[in-house]
VOBA-1610 file (N, C-alpha, C; in pm, whole numbers, padded with zeros to 5 digits, always signed):
BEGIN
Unk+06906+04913+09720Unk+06785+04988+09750Unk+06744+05073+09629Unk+06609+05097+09576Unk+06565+05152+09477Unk+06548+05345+09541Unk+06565+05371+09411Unk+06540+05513+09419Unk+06392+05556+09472Unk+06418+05718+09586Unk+06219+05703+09651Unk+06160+05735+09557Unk+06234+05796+09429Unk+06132+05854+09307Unk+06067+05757+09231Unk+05925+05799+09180Unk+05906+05715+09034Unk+05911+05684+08948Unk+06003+05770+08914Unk+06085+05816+08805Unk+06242+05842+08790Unk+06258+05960+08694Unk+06383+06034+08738Unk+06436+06055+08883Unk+06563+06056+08911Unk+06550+06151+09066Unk+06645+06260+09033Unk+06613+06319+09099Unk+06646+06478+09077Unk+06771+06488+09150Unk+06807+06450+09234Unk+06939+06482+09335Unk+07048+06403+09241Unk+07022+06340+09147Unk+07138+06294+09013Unk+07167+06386+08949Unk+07063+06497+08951Unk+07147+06659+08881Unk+07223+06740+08964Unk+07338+06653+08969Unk+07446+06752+09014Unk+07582+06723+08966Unk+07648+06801+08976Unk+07816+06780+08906Unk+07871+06637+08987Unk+07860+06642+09098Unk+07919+06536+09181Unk+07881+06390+09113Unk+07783+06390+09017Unk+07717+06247+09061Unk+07729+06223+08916Unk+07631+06316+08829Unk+07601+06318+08693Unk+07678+06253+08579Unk+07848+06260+08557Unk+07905+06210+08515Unk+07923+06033+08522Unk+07938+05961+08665Unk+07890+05874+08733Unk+07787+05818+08676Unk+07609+05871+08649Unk+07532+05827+08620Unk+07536+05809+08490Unk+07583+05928+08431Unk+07595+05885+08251Unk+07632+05780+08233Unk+07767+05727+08276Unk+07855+05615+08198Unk+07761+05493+08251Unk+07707+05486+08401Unk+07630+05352+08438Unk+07558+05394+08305Unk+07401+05431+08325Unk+07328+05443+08251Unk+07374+05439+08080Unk+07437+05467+08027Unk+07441+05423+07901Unk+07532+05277+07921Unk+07585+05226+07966Unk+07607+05059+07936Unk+07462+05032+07981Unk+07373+05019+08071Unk+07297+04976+08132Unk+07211+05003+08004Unk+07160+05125+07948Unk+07093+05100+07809Unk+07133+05063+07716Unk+07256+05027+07694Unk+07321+04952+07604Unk+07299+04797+07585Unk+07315+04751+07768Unk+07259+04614+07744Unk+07121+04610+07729Unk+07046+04650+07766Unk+06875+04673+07751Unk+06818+04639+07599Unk+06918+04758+07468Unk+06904+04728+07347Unk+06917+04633+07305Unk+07065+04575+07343Unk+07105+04467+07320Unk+07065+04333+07351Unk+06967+04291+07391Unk+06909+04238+07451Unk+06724+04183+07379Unk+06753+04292+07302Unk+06555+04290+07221Unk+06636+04331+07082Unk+06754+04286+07020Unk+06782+04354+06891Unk+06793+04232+06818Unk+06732+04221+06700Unk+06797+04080+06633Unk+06898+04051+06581Unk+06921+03911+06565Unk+07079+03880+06548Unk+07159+03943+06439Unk+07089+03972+06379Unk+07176+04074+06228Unk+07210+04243+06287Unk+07179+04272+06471Unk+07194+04384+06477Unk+07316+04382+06595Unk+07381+04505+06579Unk+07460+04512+06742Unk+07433+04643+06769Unk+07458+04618+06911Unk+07474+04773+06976Unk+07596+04782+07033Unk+07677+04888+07012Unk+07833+04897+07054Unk+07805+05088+07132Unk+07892+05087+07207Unk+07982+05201+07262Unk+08092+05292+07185Unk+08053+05390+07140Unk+08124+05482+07089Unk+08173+05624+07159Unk+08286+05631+07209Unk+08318+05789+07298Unk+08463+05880+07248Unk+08417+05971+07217Unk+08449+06023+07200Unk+08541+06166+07294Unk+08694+06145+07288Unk+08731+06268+07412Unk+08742+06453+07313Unk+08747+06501+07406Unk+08736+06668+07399Unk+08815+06714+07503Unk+08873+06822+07459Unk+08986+06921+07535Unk+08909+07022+07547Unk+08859+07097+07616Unk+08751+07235+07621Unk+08872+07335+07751Unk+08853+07435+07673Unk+08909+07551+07793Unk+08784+07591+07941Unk+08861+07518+08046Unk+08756+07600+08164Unk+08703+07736+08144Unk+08633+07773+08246Unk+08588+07889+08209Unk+08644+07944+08367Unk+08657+08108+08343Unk+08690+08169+08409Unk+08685+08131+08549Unk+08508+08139+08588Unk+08485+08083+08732Unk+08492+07974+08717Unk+08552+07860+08687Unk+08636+07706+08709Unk+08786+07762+08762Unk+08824+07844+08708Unk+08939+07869+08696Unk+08975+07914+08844Unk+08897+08037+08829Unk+08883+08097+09026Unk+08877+08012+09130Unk+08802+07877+09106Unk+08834+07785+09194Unk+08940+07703+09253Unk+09068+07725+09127Unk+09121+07647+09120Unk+09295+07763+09197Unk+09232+07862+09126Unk+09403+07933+09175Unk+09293+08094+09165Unk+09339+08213+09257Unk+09339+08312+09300Unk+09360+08433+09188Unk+09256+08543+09191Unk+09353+08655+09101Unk+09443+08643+09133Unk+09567+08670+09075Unk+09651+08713+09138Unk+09761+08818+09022Unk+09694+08804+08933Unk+09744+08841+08800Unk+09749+09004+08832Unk+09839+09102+08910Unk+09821+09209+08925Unk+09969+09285+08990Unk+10023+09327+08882Unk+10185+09381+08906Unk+10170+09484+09044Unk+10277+09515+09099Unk+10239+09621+09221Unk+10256+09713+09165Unk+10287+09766+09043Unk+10244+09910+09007Unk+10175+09858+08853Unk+10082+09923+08841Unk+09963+09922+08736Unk+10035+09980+08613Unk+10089+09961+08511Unk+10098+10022+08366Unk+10274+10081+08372Unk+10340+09966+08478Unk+10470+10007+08472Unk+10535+09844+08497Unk+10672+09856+08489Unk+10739+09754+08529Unk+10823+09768+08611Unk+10827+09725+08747Unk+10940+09773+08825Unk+11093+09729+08825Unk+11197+09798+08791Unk+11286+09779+08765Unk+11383+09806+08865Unk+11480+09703+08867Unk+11597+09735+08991Unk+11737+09702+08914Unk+11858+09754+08972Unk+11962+09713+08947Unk+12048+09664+09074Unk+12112+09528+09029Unk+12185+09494+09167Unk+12304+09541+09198Unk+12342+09555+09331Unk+12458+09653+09390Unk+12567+09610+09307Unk+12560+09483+09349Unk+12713+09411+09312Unk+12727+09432+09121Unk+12642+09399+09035Unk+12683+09431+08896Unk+12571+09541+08826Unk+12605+09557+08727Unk+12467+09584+08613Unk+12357+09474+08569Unk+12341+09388+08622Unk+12250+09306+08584Unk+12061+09394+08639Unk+12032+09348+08492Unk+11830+09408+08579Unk+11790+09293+08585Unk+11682+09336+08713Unk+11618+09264+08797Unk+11458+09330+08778Unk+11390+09233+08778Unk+11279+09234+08737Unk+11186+09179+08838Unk+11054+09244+08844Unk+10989+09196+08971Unk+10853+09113+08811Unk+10861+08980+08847Unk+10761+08914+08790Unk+10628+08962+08806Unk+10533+08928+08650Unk+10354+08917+08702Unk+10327+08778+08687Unk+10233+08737+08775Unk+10211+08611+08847Unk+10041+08585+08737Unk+10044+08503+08622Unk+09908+08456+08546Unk+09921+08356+08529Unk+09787+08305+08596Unk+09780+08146+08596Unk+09750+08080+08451Unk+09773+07953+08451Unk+09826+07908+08330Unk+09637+07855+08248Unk+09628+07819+08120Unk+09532+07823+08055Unk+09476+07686+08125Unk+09380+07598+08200Unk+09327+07520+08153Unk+09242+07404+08117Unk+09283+07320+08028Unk+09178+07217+07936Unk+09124+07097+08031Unk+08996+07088+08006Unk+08939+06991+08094Unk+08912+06873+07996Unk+08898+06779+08030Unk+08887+06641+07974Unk+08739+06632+07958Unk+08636+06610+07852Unk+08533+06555+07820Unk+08475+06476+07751Unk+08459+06359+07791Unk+08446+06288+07739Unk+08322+06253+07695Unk+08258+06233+07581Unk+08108+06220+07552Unk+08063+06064+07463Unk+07993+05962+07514Unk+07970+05846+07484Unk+07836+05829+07450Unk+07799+05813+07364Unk+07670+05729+07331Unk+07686+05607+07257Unk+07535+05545+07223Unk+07522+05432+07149Unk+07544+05420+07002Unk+07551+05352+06926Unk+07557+05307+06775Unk+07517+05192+06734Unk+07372+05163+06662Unk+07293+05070+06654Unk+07355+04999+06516Unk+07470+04909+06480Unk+07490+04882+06353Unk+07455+04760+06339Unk+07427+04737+06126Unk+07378+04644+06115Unk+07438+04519+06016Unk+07493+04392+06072Unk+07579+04299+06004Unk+07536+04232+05903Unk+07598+04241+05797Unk+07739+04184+05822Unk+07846+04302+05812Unk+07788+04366+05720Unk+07834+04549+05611Unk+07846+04607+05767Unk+07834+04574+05906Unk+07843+04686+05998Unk+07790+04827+05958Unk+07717+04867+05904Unk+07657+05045+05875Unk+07607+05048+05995Unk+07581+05193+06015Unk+07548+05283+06072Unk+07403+05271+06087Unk+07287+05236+06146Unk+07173+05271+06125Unk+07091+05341+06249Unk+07146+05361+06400Unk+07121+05463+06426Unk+07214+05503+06544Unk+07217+05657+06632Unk+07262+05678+06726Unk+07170+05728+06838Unk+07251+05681+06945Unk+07162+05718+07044Unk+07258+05800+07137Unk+07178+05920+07200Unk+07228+06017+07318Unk+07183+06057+07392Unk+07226+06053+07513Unk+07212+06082+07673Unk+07281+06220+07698Unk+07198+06300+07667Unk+07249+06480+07693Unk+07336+06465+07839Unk+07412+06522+07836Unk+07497+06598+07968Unk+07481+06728+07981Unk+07528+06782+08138Unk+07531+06935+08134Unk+07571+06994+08048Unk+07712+06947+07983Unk+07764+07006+07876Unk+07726+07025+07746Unk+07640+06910+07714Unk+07588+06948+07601Unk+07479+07057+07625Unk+07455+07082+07746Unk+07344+07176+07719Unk+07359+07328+07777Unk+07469+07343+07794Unk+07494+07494+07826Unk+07654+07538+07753Unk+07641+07678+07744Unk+07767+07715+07659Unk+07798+07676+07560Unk+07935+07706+07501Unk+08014+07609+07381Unk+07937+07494+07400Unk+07923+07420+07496Unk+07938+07275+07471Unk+07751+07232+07374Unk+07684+07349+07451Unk+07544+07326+07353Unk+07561+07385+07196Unk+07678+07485+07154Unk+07659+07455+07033Unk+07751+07371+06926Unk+07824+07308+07013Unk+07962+07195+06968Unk+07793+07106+06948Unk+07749+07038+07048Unk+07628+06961+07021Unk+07549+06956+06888Unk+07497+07112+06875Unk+07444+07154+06787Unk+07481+07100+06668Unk+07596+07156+06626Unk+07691+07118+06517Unk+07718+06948+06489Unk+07701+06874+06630Unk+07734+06737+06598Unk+07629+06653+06518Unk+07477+06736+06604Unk+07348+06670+06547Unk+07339+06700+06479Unk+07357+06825+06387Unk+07281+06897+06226Unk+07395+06764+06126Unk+07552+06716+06177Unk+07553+06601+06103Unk+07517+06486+06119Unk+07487+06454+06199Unk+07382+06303+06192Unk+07312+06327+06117Unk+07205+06437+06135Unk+07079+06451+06068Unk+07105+06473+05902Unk+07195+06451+05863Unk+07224+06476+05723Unk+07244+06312+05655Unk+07280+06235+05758Unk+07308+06103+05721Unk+07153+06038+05721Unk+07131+05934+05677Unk+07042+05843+05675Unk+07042+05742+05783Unk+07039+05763+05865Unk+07062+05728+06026Unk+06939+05776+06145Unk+06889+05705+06215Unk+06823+05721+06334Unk+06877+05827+06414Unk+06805+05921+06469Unk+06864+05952+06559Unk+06755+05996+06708Unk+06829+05941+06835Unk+06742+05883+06977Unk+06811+05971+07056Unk+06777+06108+07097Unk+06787+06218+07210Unk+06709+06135+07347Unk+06808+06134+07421Unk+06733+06107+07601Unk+06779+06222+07669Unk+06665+06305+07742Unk+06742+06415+07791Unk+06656+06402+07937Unk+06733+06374+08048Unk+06690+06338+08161Unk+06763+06463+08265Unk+06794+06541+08249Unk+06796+06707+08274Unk+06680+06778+08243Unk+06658+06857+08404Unk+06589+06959+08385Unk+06668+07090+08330Unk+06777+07103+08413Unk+06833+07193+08389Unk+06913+07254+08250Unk+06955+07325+08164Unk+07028+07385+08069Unk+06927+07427+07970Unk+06963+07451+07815Unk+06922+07458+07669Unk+06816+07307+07645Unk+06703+07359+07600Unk+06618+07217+07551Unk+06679+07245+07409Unk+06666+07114+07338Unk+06743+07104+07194Unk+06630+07191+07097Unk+06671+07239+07006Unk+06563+07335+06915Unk+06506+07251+06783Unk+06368+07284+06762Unk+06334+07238+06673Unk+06207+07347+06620Unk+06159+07334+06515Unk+06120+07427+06437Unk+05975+07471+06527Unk+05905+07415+06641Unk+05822+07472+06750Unk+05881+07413+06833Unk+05821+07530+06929Unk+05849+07469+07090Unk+05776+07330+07104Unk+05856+07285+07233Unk+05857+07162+07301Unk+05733+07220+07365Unk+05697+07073+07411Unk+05592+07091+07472Unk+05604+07098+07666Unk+05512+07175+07713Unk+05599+07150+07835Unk+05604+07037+07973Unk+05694+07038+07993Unk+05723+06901+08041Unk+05882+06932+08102Unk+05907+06792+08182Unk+06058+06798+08286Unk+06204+06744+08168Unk+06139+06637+08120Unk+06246+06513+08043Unk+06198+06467+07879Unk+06235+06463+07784Unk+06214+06407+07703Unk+06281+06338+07616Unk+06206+06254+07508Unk+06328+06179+07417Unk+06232+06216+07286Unk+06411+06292+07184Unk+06349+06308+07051Unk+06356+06221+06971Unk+06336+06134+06899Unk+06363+06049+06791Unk+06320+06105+06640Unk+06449+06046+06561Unk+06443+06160+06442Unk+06443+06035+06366Unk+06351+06022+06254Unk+06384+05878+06209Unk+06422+05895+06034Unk+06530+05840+06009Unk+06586+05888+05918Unk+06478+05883+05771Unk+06404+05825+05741Unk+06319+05820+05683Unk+06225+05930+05673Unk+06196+05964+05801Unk+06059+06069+05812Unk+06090+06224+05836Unk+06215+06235+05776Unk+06259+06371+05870Unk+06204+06460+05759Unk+06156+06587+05780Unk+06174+06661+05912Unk+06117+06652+06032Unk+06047+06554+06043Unk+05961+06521+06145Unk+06034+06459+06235Unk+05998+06492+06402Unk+06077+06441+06494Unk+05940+06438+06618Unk+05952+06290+06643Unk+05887+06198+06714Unk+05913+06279+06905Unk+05835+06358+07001Unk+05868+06365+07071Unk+05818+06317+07194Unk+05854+06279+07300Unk+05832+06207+07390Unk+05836+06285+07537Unk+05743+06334+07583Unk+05741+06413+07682Unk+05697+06321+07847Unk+05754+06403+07933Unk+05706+06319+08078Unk+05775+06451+08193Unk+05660+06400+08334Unk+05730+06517+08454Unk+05814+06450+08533Unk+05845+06513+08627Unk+05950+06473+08744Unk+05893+06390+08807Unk+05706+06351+08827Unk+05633+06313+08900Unk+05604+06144+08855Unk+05607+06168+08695Unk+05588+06041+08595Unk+05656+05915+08577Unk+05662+05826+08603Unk+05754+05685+08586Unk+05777+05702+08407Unk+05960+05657+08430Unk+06010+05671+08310Unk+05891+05615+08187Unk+05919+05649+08078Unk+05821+05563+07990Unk+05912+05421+07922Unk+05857+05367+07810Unk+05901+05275+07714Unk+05935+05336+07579Unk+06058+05357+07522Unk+06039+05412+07383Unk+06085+05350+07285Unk+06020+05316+07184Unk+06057+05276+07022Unk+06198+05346+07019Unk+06275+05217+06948Unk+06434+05246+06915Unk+06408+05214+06770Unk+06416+05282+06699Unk+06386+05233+06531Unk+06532+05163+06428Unk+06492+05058+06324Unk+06589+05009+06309Unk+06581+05034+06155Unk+06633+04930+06068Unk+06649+04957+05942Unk+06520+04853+05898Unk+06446+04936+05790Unk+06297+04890+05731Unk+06409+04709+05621Unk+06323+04586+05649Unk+06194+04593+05654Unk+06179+04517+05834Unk+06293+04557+05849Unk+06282+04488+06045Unk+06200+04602+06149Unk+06088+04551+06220Unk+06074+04649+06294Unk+06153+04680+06400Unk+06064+04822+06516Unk+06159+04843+06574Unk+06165+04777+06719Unk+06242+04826+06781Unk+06214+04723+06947Unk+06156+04827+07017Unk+06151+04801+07130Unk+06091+04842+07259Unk+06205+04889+07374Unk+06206+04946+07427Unk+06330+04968+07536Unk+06208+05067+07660Unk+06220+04959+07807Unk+06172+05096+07940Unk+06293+05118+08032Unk+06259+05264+07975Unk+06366+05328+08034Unk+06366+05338+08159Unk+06285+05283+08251Unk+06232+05286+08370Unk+06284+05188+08428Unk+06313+05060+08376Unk+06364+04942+08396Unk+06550+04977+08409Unk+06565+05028+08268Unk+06689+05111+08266Unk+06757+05175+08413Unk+06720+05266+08427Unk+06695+05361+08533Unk+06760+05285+08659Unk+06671+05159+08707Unk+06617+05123+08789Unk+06774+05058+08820Unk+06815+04983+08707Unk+06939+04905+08735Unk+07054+05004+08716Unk+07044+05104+08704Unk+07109+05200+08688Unk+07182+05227+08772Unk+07039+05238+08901Unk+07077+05319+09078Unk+07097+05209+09174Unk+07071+05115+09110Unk+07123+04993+09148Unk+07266+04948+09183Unk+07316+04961+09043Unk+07461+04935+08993Unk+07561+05016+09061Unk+07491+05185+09050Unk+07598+05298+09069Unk+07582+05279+09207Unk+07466+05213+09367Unk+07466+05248+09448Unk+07417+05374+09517Unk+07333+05453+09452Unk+07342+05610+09462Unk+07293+05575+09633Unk+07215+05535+09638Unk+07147+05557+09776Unk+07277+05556+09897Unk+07375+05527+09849Unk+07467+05552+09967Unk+07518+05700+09945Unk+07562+05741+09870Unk+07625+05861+09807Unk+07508+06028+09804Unk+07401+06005+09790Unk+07307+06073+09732Unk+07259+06183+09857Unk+07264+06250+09881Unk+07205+06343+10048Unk+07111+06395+10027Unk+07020+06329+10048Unk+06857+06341+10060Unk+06777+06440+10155Unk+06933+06481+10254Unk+06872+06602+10353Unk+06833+06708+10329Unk+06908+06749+10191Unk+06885+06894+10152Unk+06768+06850+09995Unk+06721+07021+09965Unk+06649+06951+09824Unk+06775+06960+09739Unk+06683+06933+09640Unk+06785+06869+09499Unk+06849+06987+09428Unk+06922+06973+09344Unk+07029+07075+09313Unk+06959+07108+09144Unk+06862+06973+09100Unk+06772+07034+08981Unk+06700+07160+08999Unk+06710+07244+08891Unk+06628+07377+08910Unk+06474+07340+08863Unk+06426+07284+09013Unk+06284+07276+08959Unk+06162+07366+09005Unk+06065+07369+09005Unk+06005+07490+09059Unk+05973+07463+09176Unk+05899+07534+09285Unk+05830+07585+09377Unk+05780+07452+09448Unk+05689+07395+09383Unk+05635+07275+09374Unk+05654+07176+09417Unk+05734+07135+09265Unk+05794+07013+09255Unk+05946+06990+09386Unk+05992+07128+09414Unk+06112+07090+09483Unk+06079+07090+09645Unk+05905+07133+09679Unk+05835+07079+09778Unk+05855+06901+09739Unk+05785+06908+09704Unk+05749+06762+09626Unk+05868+06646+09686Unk+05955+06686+09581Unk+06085+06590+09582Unk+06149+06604+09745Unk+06128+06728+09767Unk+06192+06726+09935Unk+06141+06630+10020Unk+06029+06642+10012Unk+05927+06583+10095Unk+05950+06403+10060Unk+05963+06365+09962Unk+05987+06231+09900Unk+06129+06181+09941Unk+06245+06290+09917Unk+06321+06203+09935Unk+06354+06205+10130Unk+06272+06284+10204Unk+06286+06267+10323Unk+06205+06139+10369Unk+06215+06053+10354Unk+06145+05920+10349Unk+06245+05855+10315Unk+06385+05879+10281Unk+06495+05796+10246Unk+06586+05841+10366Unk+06570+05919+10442Unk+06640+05908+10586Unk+06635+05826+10664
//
């Protein structure tokens, strides 16, 4: 069963699902590229893992204050009847920790030499809030130093929009394309929650042009593949922070999938 949206759907912004949709969705645009690229090109899977420290409230979820001696700025001390041995009343602190993140995008290379000629990325929550938006930061300012493509898909409403020397224009989703040739200039691609995905230029190495990719098509086999329509609870609105409106809107839409 297809998604009720025309687009994006919004009830995919949530922790439960999001991770899930990434990994479909990038093979699913992976084969898409692969598919309109000529034979001197490939598109491969590149992922990369990360150890990141939870954050506090992750942490609370997981185990209780409890980090709190029964006397404040002392240590209580005992001695046992039977010898001199001390006895010590323990403090109870839960242990540090590291969550697994894993972050995958595309790599457009070109044969026989295999180079590099462009990358492509599918933002996550993580890249867009906290550490993890300026670990991001830091990853793109090196691409952008290489002579390499570079293809932002950011299908989140929610977190940090990526920065560039003016504001974005406004809008729900966009894709930046930075083309290694033309930089500082960056190609942007705007659309609403309301809009059917678009089609966007994937640029390759001159003198080949570039292909075509709809992301809409993408998408489509996406929610297909992953099944969402079984998983997805359409009773409540969506967990995207969208406005007033739109989360009329989407309510109202996806109650038609009951």
């Amino acid at each position: 069963m297809p998604s009720p949206f025309p687009g994006m759907d919004p009830y995919l912004e949530t922790p439960a699902f999001w991770a899930d949709f990434h990994a479909t969705f990038i093979g699913c645009w992976r084969e898409a590229i692969a598919a309109e690229l000529p034979d001197n090109y490939d598109a491969r899977l590149d992922e990369t893992v990360n150890f990141v420290q939870m954050s506090p409230e992750v942490i609370k979820l997981i185990y209780p204050d409890i980090a709190v001696s029964r006397e404040p700025n002392r240590t209580k001390l005992s001695r046992s009847k039977s010898s001199e041995t001390l006895l010590l009343d323990p403090v109870h602190i839960p242990h540090e920790f590291l969550e697994e993140v894993r972050q995958t995008r595309i790599e457009i290379l070109r044969r026989p030499e295999r180079s590099l000629v462009g990358v492509l990325e599918l933002l996550s929550p993580y890249n867009k809030s906290g550490e993890g938006f300026n670990e991001y930061r830091a990853k793109r300012k090196g691409i952008l130093q290489q002579k390499v493509h570079l293809v932002e898909l950011d299908l989140l409403v929610g977190g940090h929009r990526l920065p560039l020397s003016k504001p974005l224009p406004s809008a729900d989703y966009y894709t930046l394309i930075s083309r290694a040739e033309n930089r500082p200039n960056c190609e942007v691609y705007h659309w609403k929650l309301r809009d059917t995905l678009p089609a966007i230029p994937i640029p390759l190495r001159a003198p080949d042009r570039e292909i075509t990719v709809d992301l809409g098509k993408v998408f489509r086999e996406t929610y297909e593949r992953g099944r969402y329509e079984r998983v997805l609870y359409y009773a409540e609105p969506p967990k995207a922070p969208l406005n007033r409106k739109d989360t009329q809107w989407a309510t109202s839409i996806a109650s038609k999938k009951r």
